[in-house]
C-alpha positions in Angstrom: -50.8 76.3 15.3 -47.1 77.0 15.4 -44.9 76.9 12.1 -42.5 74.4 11.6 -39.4 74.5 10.2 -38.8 71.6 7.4 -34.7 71.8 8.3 -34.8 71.1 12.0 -35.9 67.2 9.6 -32.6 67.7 7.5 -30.2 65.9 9.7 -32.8 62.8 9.7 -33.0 62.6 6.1 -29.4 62.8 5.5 -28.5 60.0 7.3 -31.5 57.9 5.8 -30.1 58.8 2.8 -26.5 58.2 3.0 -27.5 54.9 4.2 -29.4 54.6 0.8 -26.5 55.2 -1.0 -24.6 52.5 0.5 -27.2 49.9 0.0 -27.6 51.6 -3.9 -23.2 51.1 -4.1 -23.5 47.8 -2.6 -26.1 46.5 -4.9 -24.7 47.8 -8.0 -21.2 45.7 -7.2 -22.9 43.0 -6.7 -24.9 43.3 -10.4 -21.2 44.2 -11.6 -20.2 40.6 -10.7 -24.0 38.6 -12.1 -26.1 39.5 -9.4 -30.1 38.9 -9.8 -32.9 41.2 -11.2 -33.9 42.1 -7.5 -30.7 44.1 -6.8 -32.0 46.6 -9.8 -35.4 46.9 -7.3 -33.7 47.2 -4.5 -31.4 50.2 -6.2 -34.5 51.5 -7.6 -36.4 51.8 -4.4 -33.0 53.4 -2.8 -32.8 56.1 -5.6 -36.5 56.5 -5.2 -36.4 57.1 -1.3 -33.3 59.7 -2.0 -35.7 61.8 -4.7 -38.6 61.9 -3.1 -36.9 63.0 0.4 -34.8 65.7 -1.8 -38.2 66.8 -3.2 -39.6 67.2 0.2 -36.9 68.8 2.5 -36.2 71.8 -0.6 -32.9 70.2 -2.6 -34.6 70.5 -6.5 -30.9 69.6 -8.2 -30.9 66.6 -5.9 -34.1 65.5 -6.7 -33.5 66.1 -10.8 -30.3 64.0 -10.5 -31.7 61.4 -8.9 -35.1 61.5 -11.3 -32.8 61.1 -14.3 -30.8 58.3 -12.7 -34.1 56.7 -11.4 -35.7 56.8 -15.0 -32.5 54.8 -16.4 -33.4 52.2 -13.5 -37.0 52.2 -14.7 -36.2 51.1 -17.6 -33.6 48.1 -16.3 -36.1 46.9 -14.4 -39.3 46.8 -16.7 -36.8 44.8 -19.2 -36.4 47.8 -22.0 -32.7 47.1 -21.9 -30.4 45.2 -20.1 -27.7 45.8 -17.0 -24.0 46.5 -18.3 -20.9 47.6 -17.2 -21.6 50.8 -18.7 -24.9 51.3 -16.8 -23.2 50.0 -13.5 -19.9 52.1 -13.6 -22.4 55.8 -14.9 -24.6 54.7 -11.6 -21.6 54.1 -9.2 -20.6 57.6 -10.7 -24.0 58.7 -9.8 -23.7 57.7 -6.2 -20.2 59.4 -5.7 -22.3 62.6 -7.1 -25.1 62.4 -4.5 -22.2 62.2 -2.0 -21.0 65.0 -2.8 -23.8 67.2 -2.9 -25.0 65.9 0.5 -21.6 66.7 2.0 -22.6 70.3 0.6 -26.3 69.8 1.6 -24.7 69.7 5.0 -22.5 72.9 4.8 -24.7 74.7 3.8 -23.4 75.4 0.7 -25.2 75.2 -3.7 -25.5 71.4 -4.4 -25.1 71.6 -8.2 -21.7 72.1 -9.8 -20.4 71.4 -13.3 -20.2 67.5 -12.2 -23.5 67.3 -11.2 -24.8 69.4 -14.5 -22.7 66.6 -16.5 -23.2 64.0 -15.3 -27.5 64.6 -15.5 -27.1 65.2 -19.1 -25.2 61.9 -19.6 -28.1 59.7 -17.3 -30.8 61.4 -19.9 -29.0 60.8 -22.5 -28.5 57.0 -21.6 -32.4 56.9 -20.9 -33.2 58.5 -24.8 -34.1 62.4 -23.5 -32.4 65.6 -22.8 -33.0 67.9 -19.9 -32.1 71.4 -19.5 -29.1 73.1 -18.9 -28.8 74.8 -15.0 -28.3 77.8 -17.2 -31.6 77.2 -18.7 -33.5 76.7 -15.4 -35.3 79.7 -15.2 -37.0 79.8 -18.5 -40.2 77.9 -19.3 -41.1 74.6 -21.3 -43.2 74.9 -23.8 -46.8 73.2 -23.3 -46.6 70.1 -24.1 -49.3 68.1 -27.0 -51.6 65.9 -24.4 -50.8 64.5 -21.3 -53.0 63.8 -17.7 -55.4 64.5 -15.4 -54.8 63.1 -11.9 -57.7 62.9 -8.9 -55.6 63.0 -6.0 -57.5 62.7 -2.5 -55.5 61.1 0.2 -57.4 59.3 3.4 -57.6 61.5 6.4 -55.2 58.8 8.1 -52.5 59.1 5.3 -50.2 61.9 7.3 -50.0 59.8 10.0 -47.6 57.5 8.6 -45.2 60.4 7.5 -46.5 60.7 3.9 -46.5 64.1 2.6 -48.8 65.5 -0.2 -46.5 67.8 -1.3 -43.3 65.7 -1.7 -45.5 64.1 -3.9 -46.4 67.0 -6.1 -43.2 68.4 -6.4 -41.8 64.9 -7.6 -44.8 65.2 -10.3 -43.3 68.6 -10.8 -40.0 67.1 -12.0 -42.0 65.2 -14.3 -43.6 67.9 -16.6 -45.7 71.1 -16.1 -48.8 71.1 -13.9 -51.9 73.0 -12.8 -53.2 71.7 -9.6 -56.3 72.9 -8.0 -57.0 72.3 -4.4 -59.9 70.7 -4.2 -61.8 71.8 -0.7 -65.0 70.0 0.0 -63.9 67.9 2.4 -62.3 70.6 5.0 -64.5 70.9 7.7 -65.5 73.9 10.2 -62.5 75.7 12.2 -63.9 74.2 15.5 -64.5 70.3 14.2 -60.9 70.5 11.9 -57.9 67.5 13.2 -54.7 69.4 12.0 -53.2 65.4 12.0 -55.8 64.3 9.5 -55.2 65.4 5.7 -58.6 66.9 4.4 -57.5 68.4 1.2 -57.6 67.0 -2.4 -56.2 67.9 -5.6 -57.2 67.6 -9.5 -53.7 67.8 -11.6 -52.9 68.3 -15.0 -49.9 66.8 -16.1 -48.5 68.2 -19.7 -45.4 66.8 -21.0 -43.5 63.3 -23.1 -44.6 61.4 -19.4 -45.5 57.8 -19.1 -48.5 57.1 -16.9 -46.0 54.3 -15.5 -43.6 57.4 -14.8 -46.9 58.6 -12.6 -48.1 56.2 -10.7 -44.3 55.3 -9.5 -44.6 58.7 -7.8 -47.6 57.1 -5.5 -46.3 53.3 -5.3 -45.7 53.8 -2.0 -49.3 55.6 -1.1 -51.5 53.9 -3.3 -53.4 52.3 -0.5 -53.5 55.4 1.2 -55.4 57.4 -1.1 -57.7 57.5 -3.9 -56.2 58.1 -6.8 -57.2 58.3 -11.0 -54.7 58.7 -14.0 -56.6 59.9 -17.1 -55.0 60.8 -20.2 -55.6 64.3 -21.1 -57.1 64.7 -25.1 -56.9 68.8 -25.1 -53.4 70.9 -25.5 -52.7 71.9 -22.6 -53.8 75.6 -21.6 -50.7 77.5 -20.2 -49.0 76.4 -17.2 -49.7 77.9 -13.7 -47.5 78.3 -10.9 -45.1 75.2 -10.2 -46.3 73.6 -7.2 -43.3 75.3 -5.5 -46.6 78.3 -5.2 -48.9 75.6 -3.7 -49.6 75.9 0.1 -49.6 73.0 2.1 -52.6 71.2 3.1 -53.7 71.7 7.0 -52.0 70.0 8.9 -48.8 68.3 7.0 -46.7 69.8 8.7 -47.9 69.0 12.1 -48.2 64.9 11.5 -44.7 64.5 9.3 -43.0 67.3 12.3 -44.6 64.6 15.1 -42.7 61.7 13.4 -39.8 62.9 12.5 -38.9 65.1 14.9 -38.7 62.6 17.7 -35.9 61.0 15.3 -34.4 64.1 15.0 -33.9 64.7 19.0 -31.9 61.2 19.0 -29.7 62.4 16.3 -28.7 65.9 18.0 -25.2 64.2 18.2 -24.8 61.5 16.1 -27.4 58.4 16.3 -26.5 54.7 17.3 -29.5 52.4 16.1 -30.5 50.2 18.6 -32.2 46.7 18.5 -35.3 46.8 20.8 -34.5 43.6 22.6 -31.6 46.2 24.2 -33.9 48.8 25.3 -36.0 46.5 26.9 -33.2 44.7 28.9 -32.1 47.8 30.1 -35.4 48.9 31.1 -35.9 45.2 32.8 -32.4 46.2 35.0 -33.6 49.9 35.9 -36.7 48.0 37.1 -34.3 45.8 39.2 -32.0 48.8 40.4 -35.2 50.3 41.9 -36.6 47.5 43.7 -32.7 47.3 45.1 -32.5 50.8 45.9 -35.9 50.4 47.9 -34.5 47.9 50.2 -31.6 49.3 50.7 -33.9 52.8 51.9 -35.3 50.7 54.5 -32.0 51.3 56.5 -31.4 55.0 55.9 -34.2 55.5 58.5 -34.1 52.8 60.9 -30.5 50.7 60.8 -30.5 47.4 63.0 -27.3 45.4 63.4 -29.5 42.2 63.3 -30.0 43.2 59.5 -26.5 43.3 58.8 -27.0 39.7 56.3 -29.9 42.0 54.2 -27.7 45.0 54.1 -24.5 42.9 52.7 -26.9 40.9 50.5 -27.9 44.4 49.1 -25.4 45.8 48.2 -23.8 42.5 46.4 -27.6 43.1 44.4 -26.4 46.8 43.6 -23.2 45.9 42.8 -24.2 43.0 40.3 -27.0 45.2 38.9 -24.3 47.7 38.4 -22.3 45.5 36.6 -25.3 44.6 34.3 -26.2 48.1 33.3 -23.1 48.7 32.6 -22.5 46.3 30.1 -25.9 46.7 28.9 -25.2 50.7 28.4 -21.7 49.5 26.8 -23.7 47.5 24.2 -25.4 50.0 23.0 -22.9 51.8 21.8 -21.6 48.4 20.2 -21.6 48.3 16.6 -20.7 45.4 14.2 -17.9 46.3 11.9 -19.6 45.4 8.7 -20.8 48.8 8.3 -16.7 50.1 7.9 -15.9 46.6 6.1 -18.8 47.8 3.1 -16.8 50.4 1.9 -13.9 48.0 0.3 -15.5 46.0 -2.2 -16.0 49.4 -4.6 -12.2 50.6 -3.1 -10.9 47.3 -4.0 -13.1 47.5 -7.4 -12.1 51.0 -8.3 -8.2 50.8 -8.0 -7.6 46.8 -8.8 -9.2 48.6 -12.3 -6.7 51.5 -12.4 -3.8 49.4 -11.3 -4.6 46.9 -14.1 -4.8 43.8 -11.3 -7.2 41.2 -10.6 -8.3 41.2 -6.9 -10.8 39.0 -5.2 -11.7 40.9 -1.7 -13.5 38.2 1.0 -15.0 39.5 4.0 -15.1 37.7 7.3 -16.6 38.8 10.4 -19.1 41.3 9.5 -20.6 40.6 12.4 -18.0 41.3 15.1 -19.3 44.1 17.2 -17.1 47.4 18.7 -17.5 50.4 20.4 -19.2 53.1 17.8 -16.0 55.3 18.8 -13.5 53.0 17.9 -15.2 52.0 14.7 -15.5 55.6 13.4 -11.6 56.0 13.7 -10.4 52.8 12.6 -12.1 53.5 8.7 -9.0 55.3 7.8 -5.9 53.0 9.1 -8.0 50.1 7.2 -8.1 52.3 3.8 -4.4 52.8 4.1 -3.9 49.1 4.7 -6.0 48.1 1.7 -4.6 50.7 -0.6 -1.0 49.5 0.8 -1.7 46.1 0.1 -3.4 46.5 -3.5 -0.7 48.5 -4.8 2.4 47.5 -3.1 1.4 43.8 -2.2 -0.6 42.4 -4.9 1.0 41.7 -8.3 -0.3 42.2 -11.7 -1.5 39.0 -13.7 2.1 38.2 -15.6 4.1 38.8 -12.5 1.3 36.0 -10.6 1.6 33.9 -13.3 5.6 34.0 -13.9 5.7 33.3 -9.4 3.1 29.8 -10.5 0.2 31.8 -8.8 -3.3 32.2 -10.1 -3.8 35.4 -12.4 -6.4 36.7 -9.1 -4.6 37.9 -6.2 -6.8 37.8 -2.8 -7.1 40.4 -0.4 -9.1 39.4 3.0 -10.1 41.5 5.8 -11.4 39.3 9.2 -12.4 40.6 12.1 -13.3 38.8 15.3 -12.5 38.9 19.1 -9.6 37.7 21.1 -10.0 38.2 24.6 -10.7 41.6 25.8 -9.7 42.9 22.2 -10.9 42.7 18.8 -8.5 41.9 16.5 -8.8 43.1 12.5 -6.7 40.7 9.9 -5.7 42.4 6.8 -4.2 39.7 4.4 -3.3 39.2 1.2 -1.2 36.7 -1.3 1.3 39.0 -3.1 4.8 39.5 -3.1 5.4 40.0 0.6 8.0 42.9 1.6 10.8 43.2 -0.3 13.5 42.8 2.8 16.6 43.9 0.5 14.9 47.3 -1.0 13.4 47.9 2.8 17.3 47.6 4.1 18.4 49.5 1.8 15.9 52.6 2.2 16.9 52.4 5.7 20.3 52.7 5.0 20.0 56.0 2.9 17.9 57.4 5.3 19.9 56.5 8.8 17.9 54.5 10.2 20.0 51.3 10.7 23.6 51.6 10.9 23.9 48.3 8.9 21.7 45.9 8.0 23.4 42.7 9.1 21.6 40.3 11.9 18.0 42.5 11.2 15.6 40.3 12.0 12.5 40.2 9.6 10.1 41.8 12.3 12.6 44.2 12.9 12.8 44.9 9.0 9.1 45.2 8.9 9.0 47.4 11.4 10.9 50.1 9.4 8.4 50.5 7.2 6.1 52.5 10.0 8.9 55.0 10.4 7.6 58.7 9.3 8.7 59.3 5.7 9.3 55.9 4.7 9.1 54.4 0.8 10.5 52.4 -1.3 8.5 53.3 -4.3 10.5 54.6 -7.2 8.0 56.7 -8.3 5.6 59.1 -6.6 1.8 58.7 -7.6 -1.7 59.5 -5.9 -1.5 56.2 -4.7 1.9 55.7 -3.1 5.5 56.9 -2.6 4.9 59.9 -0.8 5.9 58.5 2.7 3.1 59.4 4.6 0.6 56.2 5.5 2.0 53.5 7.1 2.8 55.9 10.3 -0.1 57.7 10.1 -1.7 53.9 10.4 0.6 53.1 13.9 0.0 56.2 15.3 -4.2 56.3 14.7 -4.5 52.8 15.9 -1.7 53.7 18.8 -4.1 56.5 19.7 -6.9 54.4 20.0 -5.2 52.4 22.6 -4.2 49.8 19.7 -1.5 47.9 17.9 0.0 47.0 14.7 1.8 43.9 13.7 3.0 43.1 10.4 4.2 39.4 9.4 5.5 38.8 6.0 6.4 35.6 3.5 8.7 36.2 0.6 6.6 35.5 -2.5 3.7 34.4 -0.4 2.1 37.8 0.9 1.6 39.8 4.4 -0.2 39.7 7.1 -1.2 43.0 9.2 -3.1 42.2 12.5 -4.4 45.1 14.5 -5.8 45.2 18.2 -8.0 47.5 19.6 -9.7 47.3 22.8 -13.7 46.8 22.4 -14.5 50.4 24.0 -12.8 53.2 24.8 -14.8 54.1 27.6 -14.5 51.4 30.1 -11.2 49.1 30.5 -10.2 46.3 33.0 -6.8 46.8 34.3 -4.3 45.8 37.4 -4.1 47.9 40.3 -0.4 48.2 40.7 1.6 50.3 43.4 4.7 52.5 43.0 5.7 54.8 46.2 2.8 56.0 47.1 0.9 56.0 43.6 -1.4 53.7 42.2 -1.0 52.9 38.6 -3.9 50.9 36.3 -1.8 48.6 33.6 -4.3 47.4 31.1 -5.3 43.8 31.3 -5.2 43.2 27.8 -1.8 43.9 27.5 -0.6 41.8 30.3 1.3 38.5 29.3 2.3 38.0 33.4 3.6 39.0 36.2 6.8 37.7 37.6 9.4 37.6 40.8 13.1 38.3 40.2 16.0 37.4 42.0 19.2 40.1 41.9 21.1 38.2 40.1 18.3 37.2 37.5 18.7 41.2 36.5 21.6 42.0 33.9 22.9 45.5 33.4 23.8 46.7 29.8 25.8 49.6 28.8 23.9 52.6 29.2 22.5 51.9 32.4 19.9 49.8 30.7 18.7 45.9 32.6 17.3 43.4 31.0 16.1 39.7 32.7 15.1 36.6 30.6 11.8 35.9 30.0 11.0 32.6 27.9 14.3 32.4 26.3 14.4 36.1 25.4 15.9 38.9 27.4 13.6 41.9 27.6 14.2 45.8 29.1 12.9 46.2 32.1 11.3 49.6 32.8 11.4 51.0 36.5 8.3 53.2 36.7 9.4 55.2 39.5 12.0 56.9 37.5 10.0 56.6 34.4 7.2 59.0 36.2 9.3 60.5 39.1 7.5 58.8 41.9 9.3 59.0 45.6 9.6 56.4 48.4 9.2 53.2 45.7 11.0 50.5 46.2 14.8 50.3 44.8 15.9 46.9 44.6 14.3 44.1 41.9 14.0 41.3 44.7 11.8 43.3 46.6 9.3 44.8 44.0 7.6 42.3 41.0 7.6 42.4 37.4 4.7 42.7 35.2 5.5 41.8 31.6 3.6 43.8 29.4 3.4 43.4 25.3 2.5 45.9 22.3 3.1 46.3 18.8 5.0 43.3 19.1 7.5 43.7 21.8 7.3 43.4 25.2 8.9 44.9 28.2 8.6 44.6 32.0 7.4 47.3 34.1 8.5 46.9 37.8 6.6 48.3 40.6 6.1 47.8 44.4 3.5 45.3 44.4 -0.2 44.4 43.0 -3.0 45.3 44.6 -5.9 43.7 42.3 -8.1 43.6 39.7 -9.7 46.9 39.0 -12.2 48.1 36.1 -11.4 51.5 35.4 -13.9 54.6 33.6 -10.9 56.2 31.0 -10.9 60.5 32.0 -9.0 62.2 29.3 -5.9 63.2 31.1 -4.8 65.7 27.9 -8.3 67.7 28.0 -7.8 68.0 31.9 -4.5 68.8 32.4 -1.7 67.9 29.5 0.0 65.2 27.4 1.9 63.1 29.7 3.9 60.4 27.6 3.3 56.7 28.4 0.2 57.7 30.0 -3.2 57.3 28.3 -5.4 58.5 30.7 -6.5 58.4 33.8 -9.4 57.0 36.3 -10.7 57.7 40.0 -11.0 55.4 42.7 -12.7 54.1 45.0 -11.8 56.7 47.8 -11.8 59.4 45.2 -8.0 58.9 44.6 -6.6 59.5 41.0 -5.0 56.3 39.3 -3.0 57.1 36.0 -3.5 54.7 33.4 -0.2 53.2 31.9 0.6 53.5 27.6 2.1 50.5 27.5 2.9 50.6 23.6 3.8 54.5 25.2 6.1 52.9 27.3 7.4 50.6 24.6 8.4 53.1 22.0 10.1 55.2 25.1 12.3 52.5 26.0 12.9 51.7 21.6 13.7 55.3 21.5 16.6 54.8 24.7 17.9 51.7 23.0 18.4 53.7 20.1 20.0 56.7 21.3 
């Protein structure tokens, strides 16, 4: 039987147990606000899961952190003292640690540092024991007056669902000292032995200040798995043997854990996407249905017959609607509901509403709305910007609230749901709203405006994305640096996004941002210039448009604009824009597509429009270079290339122009 190697499991078990630690964070806010006695089980079974997997895949200091922290839930939840702030605020501390030393778990590098040292001493001392120092690792406790004898003889089926003896031992291990003898009456001959079924048993003395509650917490979770007997033991205990470290595992553990887990492990080569079985078996329902179309369609590979011609259009409309339903069955896979970004607020919120001496109440609305897992991993940041923005520039302290005739809580809500072809993210709050005169007046020391008479208020909030800008009067780990608000346009901008910000004096601000559902796949309009074909994305299209010469009017600069409901907006000419011959010159004989982002809109004149077309985005930057106001780029029907317009690209361009 081959060996296997325990880490090829690691990547498994740190995602499990991040996920843990989320669910541990969660829970322990919502105690922090009078949550029920079931979030302390539910934290309890989290911490439990996290110690015994440390135990198992070699990460000791993880697992003594995370006993220590597991005893002080212990004694929560049998009632021996009672949930407070304290208890809450040294666990949350607790859960930032075990971040940490997973982030270090993962490069490789020592888990335990002077935080993690501290901070195990402090969780003994708040459960009434002391531990030893790292330093003090190596050296041995004495043996321990009394203690216990455990019988340990798991059922030959036991490995089978992923229980391993030896986690178990080794968590006994953090416990006290032990001698454990294998006990090997059961193993059978060479030629009869299943290396999937567990055959060994164990006898285990146990010396050391340990509860037999302590014990059988370690096999809660295997009690009906085994047979299993906790005996005080009345003798001192004779000295202590090799740490179960030195035991050998039984036959065969390896093999039935290595089965289970490493078919998890080949999903998670590259990141994982959990995926509801309903999914898996709709796609396998439309593979079935590809087939059968791909059958009939074989029949005329051989033998084509013009009489047929009905069967052959009717099945290729099948493949083509087929098609279309894998696809969007493939695209929901990857779709991902934003709750899991959204969780992380409530401690952010928590944490600096404390520091900043405010009073926030944080609501959370659409969970549920669903994104491509792309898009949802790189919109975290922007959102903790936002939040941070809003908490410590927006929101007011409790006098200030009470002095405007508002309530001494300030709210803070983040919504999420779908508009179109877009998702949209709503990050709102009731504080001050921008301060339009110290905004102005930033902008006037930096050169940005050359005066700040007739600035309209979207303009004035638009000043605060420019690189570098603050009004803060004084620079702190939380603001006035200048950095943030661009880096928040220019992440969501990258993600083929936009940022809007709307703002009432005294009343708060609104920021709404747009991101398309997927990266991967977006519908656009087929457009022509010259000889090129150009894909405008469909969710940035507000309409298309046919002007007349003399609707056109020429500004200084060699700029036209034409009115568009009331407003007159820039055209841009896209031929000269990308340098495209033989287009069409004259507005009267091409068409106008008006196109918005970040709040502005523009038209973009080309030839004519050719239809409809769903594009598959190719990087046009990792296969040739940067172009600007292009985002990508997609191939055709007839194996033609079609560039993919930036529209906010285009926008900023033109902004850029205007203000040179």
């Amino acid at each position: 039987m081959s060996n296997i190697s325990i880490a090829q499991f690691h990547k498994v078990f740190f995602e499990e147990s991040l996920e843990g630690l989320d669910a541990m964070e969660s829970a322990l806010l919502a105690l922090d606000e009078g949550g029920d006695a079931e979030l302390v089980h539910s934290i309890f079974r989290a911490a439990h899961s996290i110690k015994g997997g440390s135990a198992t895949f070699g990460f000791p200091d993880m697992a003594a952190l995370t006993h220590e922290a597991e005893s002080l839930l212990d004694q929560v939840r049998d009632g021996r003292r009672a949930i407070d702030k304290s208890i809450v605020e040294l666990m949350l501390r607790t859960v930032d640690c075990l971040r940490g030393m997973f982030d270090r778990a993962q490069a490789g590098q020592p888990l335990a540092d002077a935080v993690s040292e501290g901070l195990k001493q402090e969780l003994a001392a708040a459960v009434g024991h002391a531990v030893p120092a790292a330093a003090a690792k190596a050296v041995a406790k004495p043996a321990a007056s009394g203690g216990w004898i455990i019988q340990f003889r798991p059922h030959a089926g036991m490995l089978a669902g992923g229980n391993e003896p030896l986690r178990l031992l080794r968590e006994l291990a953090a416990l006290g000292q032990l001698v454990v003898e294998a006990q090997l009456d059961r193993v059978p001959a060479l030629d009869a032995l299943d290396p999937t079924e567990c055959h060994l048993g164990w006898r285990i003395e146990l010396t050391g200040a340990v509860t037999r509650e302590a014990i059988a917490g370690v096999f809660e979770w295997v009690e009906d798995e085994c047979e299993l007997s906790i005996e005080p033991l009345v003798a001192v205990a004779p000295p202590p043997a090799p740490t179960v470290e030195a035991v050998a595992a039984p036959a065969g553990a390896g093999g039935a854990a290595g089965t289970t887990r490493a078919n998890a492990a080949s999903s998670n080569d590259s990141g994982s996407v959990r995926v509801g079985i309903d999914k898996i078996d709709g796609l396998i329902d439309l593979v079935g249905e590809l087939v059968i179309t791909q059958a009939m369609l074989d029949q005329f590979r051989e033998d084509f017959d013009p009489s047929r011609l009905a069967m052959l259009q009717h099945g290729l409309a099948q493949l083509a609607r087929h098609t279309r339903s894998l696809q969007e069955s493939v695209m929901g896979i990857r779709m991902l509901p934003i709750g899991s970004v959204f969780n992380r607020f409530p401690r952010l919120v928590r944490d600096l509403s404390q520091k900043l001496g405010k009073q926030v109440k944080l609501e959370l609305v659409g969970e549920g709305t669903e994104l491509d897992k792309t898009v949802l991993e790189k919109i975290g940041d922007p959102l903790v910007h936002l939040v941070r923005n809003a908490i410590d520039h927006g929101l007011e302290v409790p006098e200030k609230r009470r002095a405007s005739g508002k309530g001494d809580v300030g709210t803070l809500r983040l919504e999420a749901f779908h508009r179109g072809g877009s998702i949209v993210v709503e990050i709102v709050d009731d504080g001050a709203g921008l301060n339009r005169d110290a905004i102005i007046a930033k902008a006037l020391q930096k050169g940005l405006i050359k005066s700040g008479e007739g600035i309209s208020d979207e303009e004035v909030g638009e000043l605060i994305f420019q690189p570098g800008f603050s009004t803060a009067a004084v620079t702190t780990d939380l603001s006035g640096r200048g950095v943030g608000m661009d880096v928040v346009r220019r992440n969501v901008v990258d993600l083929g996004g936009s940022v809007a910000i709307k703002s009432r004096p005294g009343n708060g601000t609104t920021f709404t941002i747009t991101l398309p559902l997927t990266l991967a796949i977006i519908d656009g309009l087929r457009a022509a210039v010259g000889e090129e074909c150009y894909i405008v994305p469909l969710v940035s299209i507000v309409e298309s448009v046919q002007l007349s010469a003399d609707a056109v009017r020429s500004v200084t600069g060699g700029g036209e604009l034409f009115r568009f409901r009331g407003e007159y907006r820039p055209i841009v000419r896209l031929h000269q824009q990308f340098g495209v011959e033989h287009a069409r010159q004259k507005i009267e004989e091409g068409l106008v597509i008006v196109v918005e982002a970040d709040g502005s809109q523009v038209g973009l004149l080309v030839d004519e429009l050719i239809g409809q077309q769903q594009a598959v985005v190719k990087s046009l930057e990792a296969n040739y270079r940067r172009v600007e106001g292009i985002s990508g780029a997609t191939i055709l029907a007839d194996g033609s290339v079609a560039l993919i317009v930036d529209v906010a690209g285009l926008i900023r361009l033109q902004s850029r122009r205007k203000a040179a």
